[in-house]
C-alpha positions as CSV (number, residue, x, y, z in Angstrom):
1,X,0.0,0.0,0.0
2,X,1.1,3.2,-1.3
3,X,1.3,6.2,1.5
4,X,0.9,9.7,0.6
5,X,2.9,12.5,3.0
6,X,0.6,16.0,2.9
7,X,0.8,19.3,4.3
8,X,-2.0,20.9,7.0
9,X,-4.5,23.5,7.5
10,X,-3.2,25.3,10.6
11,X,-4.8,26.7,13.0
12,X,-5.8,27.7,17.0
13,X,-4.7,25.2,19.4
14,X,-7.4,23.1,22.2
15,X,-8.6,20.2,22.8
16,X,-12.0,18.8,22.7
17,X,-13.3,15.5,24.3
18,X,-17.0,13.7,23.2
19,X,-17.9,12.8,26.9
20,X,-20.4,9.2,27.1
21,X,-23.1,10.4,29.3
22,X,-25.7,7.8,30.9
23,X,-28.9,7.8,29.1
24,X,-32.1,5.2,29.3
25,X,-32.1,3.6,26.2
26,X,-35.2,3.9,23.3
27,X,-37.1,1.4,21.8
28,X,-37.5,1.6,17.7
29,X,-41.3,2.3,18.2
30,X,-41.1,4.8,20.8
31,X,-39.6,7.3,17.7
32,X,-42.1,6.7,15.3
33,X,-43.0,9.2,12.8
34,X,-40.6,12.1,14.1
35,X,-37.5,9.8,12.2
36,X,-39.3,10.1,9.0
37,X,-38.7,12.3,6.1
38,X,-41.7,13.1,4.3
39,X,-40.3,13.1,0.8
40,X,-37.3,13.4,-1.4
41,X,-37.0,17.1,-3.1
42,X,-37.7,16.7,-6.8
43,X,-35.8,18.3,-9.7
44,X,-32.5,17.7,-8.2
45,X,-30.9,14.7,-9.7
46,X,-27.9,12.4,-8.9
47,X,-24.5,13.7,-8.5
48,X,-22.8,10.5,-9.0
49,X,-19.3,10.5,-9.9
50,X,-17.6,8.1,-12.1
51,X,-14.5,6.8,-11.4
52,X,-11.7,4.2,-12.8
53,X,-10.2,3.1,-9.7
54,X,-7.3,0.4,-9.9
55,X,-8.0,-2.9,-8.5
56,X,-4.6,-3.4,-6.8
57,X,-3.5,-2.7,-3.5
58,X,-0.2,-3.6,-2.1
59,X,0.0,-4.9,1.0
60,X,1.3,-4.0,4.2
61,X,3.6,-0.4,4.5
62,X,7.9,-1.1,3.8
63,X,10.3,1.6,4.9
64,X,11.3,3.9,1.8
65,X,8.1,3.3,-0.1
66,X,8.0,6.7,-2.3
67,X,5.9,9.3,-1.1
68,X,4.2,12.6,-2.9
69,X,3.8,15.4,-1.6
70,X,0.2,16.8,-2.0
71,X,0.5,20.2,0.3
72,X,-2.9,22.2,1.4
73,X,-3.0,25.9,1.2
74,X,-2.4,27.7,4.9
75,X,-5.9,28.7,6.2
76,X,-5.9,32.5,5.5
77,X,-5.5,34.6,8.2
78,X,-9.5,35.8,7.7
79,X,-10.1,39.1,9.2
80,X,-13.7,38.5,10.4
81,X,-16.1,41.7,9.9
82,X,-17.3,42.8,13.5
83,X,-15.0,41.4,15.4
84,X,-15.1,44.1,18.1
85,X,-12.9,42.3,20.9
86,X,-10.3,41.2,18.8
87,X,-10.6,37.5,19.9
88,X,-10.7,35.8,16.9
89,X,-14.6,35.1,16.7
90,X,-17.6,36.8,16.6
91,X,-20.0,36.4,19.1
92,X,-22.3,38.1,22.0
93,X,-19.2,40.2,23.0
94,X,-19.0,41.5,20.3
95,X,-22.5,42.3,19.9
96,X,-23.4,43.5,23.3
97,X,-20.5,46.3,22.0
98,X,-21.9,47.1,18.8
99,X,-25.0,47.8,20.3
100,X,-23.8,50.5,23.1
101,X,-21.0,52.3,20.6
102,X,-23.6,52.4,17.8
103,X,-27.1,51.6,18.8
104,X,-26.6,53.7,22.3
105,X,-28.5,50.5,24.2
106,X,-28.0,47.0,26.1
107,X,-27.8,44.2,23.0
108,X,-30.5,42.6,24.8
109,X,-33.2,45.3,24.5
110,X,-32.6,45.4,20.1
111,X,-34.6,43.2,18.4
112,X,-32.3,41.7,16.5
113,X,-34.4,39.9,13.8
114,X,-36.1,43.0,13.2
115,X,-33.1,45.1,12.7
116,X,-31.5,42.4,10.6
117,X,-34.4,42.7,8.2
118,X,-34.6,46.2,8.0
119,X,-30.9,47.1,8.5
120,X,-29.3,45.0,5.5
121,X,-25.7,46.9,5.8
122,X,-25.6,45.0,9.3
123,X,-26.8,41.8,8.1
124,X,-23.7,40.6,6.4
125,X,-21.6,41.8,9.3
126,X,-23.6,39.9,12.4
127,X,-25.3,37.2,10.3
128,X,-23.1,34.4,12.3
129,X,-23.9,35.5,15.9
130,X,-27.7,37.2,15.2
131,X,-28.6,33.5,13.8
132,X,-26.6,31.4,16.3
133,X,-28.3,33.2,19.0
134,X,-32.1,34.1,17.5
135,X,-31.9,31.8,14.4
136,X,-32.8,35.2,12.3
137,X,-31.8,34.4,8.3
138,X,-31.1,37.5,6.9
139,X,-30.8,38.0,2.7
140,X,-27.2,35.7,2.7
141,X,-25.2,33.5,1.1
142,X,-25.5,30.5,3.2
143,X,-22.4,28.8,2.5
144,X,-20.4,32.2,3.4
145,X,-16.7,31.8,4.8
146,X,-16.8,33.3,8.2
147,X,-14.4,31.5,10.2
148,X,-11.3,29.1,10.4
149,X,-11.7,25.3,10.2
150,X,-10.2,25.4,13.8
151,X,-11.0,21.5,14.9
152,X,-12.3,19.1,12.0
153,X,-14.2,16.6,13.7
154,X,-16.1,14.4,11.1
155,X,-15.8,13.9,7.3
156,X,-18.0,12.9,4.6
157,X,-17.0,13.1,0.7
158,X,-20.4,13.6,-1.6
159,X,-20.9,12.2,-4.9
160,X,-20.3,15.1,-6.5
161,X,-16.5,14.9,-5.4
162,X,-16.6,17.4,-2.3
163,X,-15.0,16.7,0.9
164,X,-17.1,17.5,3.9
165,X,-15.7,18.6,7.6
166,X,-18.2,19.0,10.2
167,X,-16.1,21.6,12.8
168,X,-17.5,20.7,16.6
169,X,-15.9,23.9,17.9
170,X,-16.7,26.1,15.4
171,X,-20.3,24.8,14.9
172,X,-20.0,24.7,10.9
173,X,-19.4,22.5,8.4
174,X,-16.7,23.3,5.8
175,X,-16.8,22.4,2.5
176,X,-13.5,21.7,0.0
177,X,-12.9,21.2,-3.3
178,X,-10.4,19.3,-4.7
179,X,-7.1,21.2,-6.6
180,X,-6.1,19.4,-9.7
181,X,-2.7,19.5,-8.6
182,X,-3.5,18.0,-5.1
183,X,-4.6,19.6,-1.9
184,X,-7.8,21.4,-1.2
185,X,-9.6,24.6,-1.7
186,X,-12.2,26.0,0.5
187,X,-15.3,26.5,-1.0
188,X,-17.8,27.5,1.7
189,X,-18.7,27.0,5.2
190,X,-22.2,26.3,6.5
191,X,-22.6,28.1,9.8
192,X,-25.1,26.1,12.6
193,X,-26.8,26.9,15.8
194,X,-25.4,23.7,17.0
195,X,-23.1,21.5,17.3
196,X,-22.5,19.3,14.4
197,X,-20.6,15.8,14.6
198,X,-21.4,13.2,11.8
199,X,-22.0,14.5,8.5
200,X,-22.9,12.7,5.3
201,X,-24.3,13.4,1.7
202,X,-27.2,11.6,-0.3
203,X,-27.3,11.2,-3.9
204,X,-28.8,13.7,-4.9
205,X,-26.9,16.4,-2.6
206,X,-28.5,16.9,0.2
207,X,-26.1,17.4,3.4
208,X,-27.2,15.6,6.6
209,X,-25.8,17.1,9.9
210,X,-25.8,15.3,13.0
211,X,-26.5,17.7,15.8
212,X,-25.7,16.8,19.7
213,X,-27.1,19.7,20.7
214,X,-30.7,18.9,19.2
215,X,-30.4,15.4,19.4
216,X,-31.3,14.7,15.7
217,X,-30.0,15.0,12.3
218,X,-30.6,18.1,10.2
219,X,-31.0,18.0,6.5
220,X,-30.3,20.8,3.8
221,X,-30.9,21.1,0.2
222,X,-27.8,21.7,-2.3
223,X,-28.4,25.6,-1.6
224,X,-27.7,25.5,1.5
225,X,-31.2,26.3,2.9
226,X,-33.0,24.4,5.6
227,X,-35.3,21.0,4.5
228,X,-36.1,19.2,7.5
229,X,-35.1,17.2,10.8
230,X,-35.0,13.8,11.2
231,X,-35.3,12.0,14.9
232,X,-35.3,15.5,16.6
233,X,-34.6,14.9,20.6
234,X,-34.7,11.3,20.1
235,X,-31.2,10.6,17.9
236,X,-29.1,11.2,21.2
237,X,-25.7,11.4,20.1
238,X,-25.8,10.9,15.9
239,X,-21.8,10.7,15.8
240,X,-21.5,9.2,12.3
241,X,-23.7,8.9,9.5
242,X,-23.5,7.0,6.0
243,X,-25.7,6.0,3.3
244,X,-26.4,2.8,1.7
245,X,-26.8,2.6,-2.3
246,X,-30.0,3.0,-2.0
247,X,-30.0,6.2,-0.1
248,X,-31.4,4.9,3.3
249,X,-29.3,6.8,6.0
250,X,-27.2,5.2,8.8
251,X,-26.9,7.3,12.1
252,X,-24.3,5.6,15.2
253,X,-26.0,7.0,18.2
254,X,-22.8,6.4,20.8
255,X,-25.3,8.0,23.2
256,X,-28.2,4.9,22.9
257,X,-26.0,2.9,22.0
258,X,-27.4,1.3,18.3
259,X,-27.5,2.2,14.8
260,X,-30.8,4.1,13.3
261,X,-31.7,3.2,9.7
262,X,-34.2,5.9,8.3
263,X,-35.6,5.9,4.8
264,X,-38.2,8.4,3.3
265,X,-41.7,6.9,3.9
266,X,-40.4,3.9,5.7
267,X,-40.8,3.2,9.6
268,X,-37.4,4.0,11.7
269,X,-35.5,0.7,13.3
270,X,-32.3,0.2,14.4
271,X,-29.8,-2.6,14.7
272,X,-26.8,-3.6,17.1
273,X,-29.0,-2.7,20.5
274,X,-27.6,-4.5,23.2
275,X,-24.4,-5.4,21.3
276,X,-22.5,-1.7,21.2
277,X,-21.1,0.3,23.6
278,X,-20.6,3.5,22.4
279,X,-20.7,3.2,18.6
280,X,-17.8,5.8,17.2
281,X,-18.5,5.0,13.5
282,X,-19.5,3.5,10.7
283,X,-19.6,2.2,7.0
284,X,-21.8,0.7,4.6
285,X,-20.7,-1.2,2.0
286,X,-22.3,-3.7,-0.3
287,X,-24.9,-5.6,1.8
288,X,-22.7,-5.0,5.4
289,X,-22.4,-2.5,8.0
290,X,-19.2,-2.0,9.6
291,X,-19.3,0.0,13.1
292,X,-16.6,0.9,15.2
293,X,-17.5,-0.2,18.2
294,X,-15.2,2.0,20.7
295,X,-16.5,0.9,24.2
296,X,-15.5,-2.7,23.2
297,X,-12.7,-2.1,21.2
298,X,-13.7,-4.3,18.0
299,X,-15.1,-3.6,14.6
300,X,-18.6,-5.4,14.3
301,X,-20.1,-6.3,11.4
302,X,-23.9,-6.8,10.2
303,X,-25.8,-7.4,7.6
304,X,-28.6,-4.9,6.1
305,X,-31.7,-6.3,8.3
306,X,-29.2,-5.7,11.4
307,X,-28.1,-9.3,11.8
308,X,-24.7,-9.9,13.4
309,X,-22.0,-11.1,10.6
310,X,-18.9,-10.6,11.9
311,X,-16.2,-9.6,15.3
312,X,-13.1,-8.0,14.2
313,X,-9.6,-7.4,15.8
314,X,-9.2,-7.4,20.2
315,X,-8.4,-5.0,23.1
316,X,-4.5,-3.7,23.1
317,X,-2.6,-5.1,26.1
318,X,-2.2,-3.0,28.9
319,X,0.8,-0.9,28.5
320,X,1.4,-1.3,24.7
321,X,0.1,2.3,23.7
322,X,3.1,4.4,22.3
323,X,4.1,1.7,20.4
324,X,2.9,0.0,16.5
325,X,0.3,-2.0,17.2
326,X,-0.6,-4.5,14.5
327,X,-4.2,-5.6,14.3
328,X,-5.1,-4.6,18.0
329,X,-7.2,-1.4,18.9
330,X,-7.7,1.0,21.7
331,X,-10.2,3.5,20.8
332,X,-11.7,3.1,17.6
333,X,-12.8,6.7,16.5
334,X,-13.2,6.6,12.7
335,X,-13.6,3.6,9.7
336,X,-14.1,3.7,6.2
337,X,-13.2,1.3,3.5
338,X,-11.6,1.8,0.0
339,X,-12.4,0.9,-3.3
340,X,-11.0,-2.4,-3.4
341,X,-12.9,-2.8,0.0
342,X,-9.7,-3.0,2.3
343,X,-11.4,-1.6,5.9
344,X,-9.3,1.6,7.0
345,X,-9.6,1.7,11.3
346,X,-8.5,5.2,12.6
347,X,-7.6,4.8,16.2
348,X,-7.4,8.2,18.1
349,X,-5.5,6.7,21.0
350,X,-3.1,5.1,19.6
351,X,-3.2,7.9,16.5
352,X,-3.0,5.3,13.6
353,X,-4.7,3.8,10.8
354,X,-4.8,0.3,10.7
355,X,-5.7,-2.1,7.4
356,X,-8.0,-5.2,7.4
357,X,-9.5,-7.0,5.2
358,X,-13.6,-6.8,5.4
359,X,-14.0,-10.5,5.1
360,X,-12.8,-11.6,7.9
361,X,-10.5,-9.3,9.7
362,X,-7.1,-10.0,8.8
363,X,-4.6,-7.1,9.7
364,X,-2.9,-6.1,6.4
365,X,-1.1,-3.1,7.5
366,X,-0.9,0.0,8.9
367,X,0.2,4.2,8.6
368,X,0.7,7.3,10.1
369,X,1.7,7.6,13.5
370,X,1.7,9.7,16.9
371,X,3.1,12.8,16.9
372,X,3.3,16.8,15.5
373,X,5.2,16.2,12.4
374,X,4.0,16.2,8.9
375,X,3.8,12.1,9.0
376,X,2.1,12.1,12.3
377,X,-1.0,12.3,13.6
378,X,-2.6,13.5,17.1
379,X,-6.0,13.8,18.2
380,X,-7.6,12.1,14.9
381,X,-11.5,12.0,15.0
382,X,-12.5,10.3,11.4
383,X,-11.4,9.2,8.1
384,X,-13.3,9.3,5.0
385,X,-12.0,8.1,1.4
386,X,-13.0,8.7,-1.6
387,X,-14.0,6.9,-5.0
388,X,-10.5,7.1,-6.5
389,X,-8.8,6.5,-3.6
390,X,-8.1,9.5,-1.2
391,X,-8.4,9.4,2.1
392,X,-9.1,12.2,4.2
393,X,-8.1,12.1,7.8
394,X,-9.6,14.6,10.2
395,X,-6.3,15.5,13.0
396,X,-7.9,17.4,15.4
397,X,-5.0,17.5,17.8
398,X,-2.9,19.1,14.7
399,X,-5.6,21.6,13.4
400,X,-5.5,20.4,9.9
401,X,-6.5,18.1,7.6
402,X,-4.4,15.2,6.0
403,X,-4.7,13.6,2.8
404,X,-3.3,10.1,1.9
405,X,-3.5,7.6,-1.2
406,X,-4.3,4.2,-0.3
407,X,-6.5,2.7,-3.4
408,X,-3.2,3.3,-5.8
C-alpha cells in the first residue's frame, strides 16, 4: 500500500473531548414518525461520480516506499467583519459592544431579527452570531466563509467529489474542493446553531448534519437552505452517519447505543442494540455495516436487516500504547473502506490507521503515526475516502487536515 505524506490546514490550538453520558435507552417504536422524512426534493438529480479506480492494493507499508507530496494551502488569516474584541470570533461580546457604541442600548433590548431585516448593511456583518443566537436568516449567502476550520471533527466526501468537515468547535461544516494538482480549496462554510458531529451526503446532494445539541439530524438542500429534521430529541448522540446505495441513512448514536436506519416513507428501526457500547462510526458497503464499536474495542459487522455477521480485531494489552500496534485497537474513532474494500480503522488513542481485510478481519497493514510532524497524527476523529482512492483524515489534535492515497 502506497502512502501519501501531505501538508495541513493550521490553526488555533485546544482540545476537545466527546464525553459518554448515561442515558435510558429507546425502543425503535417509541420514535415513530418524528424519524421520517416526508419526501425526497424533486428536480435535483444524482450527482454520482464516475470513477476508474485500480483494483490493486499492495499490501502491508515497507520503509522507503516513495511518497508525494500533495500540500494544502495555509488557512488565510480571515479578518472576520465585527470582530469588536479582537478574539478571533464573533459572538455576543462582540455584539453587546456594537450595540452600546452604535445603537446607544444593552444588546439585549434590540430586536435583532427586526433590525436584521430592515438594516441590511448590518446583516452581512452579524449574520453568524444574530442567527446562532435568535436563528434570524437575513438575505445571505448561506455557505459564506466566516471563520477558520479550527477542529475538524467528522468527514463525509459527496458524490459530487466534495469533501465535507463537520467543525465541533466552530459549529459549521466546511466544505473543499479538490485542486487538480492536489490539496484542497475551500469553497464555503455552513454556519449552525449547534453542534454538528457526523455529517454525510445523499445522492442527490442533500447534506445531513448530526447535531448533539438537538439530538437529531438536520438535513439541507444543495443551496444550503433548511429541509427538515430527522429524529429530533430522540437521535441522542448521531456521531457518524452513511448512506447505503439506495440512499437509506445510517446514524451511530454512541449515546443509545445502536444504529438508526431511516428511509423516506419507511418506519425507523435500528440494529446492534444490546451489542454496542458507544458506537464511534461506521460504514456501509455492499450488503454489510461496519461499526466501530469503541466501548468494546472491535469492529462489528452486520448485515442490512441488522443481523450480526462478523467480530473483528481485540483489546490492546495494557501498556502497549506508544508503540505499533498491529491488528489490535484501543479506541476506535473513525472507519471507512476503500475501493477495493480493504477496511481503514482510525484509532485516536493510539493515532493510527490500521488495514483489514472486510472478510474476515485479517490485519494487512498499517500508517501514520503519533506525533506533530508532517507524517504524524494527534488527536484524529474520522477518516473518509474517496472513490478514486483519497483518504481524508480529520487530525484534530494538529488543526489540519491530511490527505493520503491508499486505493493506488
Amino acid at each position: 500500500m502506497k502512502v501519501t505524506r501531505v501538508g495541513w490546514i493550521s490553526g488555533l490550538a485546544g482540545a476537545f473531548v466527546l464525553l459518554l453520558m448515561g442515558c435510558d435507552k429507546l425502543e425503535p417504536n417509541e420514535v415513530g414518525d418524528t424519524l421520517r422524512l416526508a419526501e425526497m426534493l424533486d428536480g435535483w438529480g444524482a450527482e454520482l461520480l464516475e470513477v476508474s479506480v485500480d483494483t490493486t492494493l499492495d499490501q502491508g507499508v515497507e520503509d522507503g516506499d516513495t511518497v508525494r507530496e500533495y500540500p494544502l494551502p495555509e488557512q488565510p488569516v480571515w479578518e472576520i467583519p465585527g470582530d469588536l474584541t479582537q478574539d478571533g470570533v464573533l459572538d455576543v461580546s462582540d455584539l453587546a459592544q456594537f450595540s452600546q457604541e452604535q445603537l446607544g442600548r444593552s444588546w439585549e433590548d434590540v430586536d435583532w431579527c427586526r433590525w436584521s431585516t430592515e438594516d441590511n448593511s448590518g446583516v452581512e456583518v452579524w449574520a453568524n452570531t444574530i442567527e446562532s443566537l435568535f436563528g434570524c436568516s437575513g438575505p445571505i449567502d448561506p455557505f459564506v466563509i466566516r471563520n477558520h476550520n479550527d477542529f475538524p471533527t467528522r468527514l463525509s466526501w459527496s458524490p459530487s467529489g466534495r469533501l465535507y468537515v463537520s467543525d465541533a468547535r466552530v459549529r459549521s461544516v466546511f466544505i473543499y474542493e479538490p485542486l487538480p494538482g492536489g490539496g484542497l480549496w475551500q469553497w464555503g462554510q455552513l454556519t449552525l446553531p449547534g453542534q454538528p458531529l457526523g455529517v454525510a451526503v445523499d445522492s442527490f446532494g442533500n447534506l445531513y448534519v448530526g447535531d448533539t445539541d438537538a439530538d437529531g439530524v438536520e438535513v439541507f438542500g444543495r443551496d444550503g437552505r433548511h429541509v427538515a429534521w430527522l429524529g429530533l430529541g430522540h437521535i441522542l448522540m448521531p456521531n457518524d452517519l452513511d448512506f447505503d446505495s439506495d440512499d437509506k441513512l445510517y446514524v451511530a448514536d454512541s449515546q443509545a447505543n445502536r444504529i438508526w436506519v431511516i428511509a423516506p416513507g419507511l418506519p425507523v428501526r435500528s440494529i446492534g442494540q444490546g451489542q454496542l457500547n458507544f458506537p464511534s462510526a461506521l460504514a456501509v458497503w455492499g450488503d454489510r455495516v461496519y461499526v466501530g464499536d469503541q466501548g468494546n474495542n472491535r469492529i462489528k459487522v452486520f448485515d442490512l436487516e441488522g443481523n450480526p455477521v462478523a467480530t473483528y480485531s481485540e483489546k490492546v494489552r495494557q501498556g502497549s500504547l506508544g508503540y505499533r500496534v498491529e491488528g489490535r485497537l484501543a479506541k476506535v474513532q473513525g472507519l471507512d473502506l476503500d475501493p477495493i474494500g480493504q477496511l481503514h480503522v482510525l484509532d485516536t488513542r493510539i493515532s493510527s490507521v490500521q488495514v483489514f481485510s472486510r472478510f474476515d478481519g485479517t490485519f494487512q497493514g498499517s500508517y501514520l503515526e503519533y506525533g506533530q510532524g508532517p507524517d504524524n497524527l494527534n488527536l484524529p476523529l474520522d477518516i473518509a475516502i474517496n472513490a478514486s482512492g483519497l483518504a481524508a483524515i480529520a487530525d484534530a489534535g494538529n488543526k489540519r487536515l491530511r490527505l493520503v492515497e491508499v486505493g493506488q
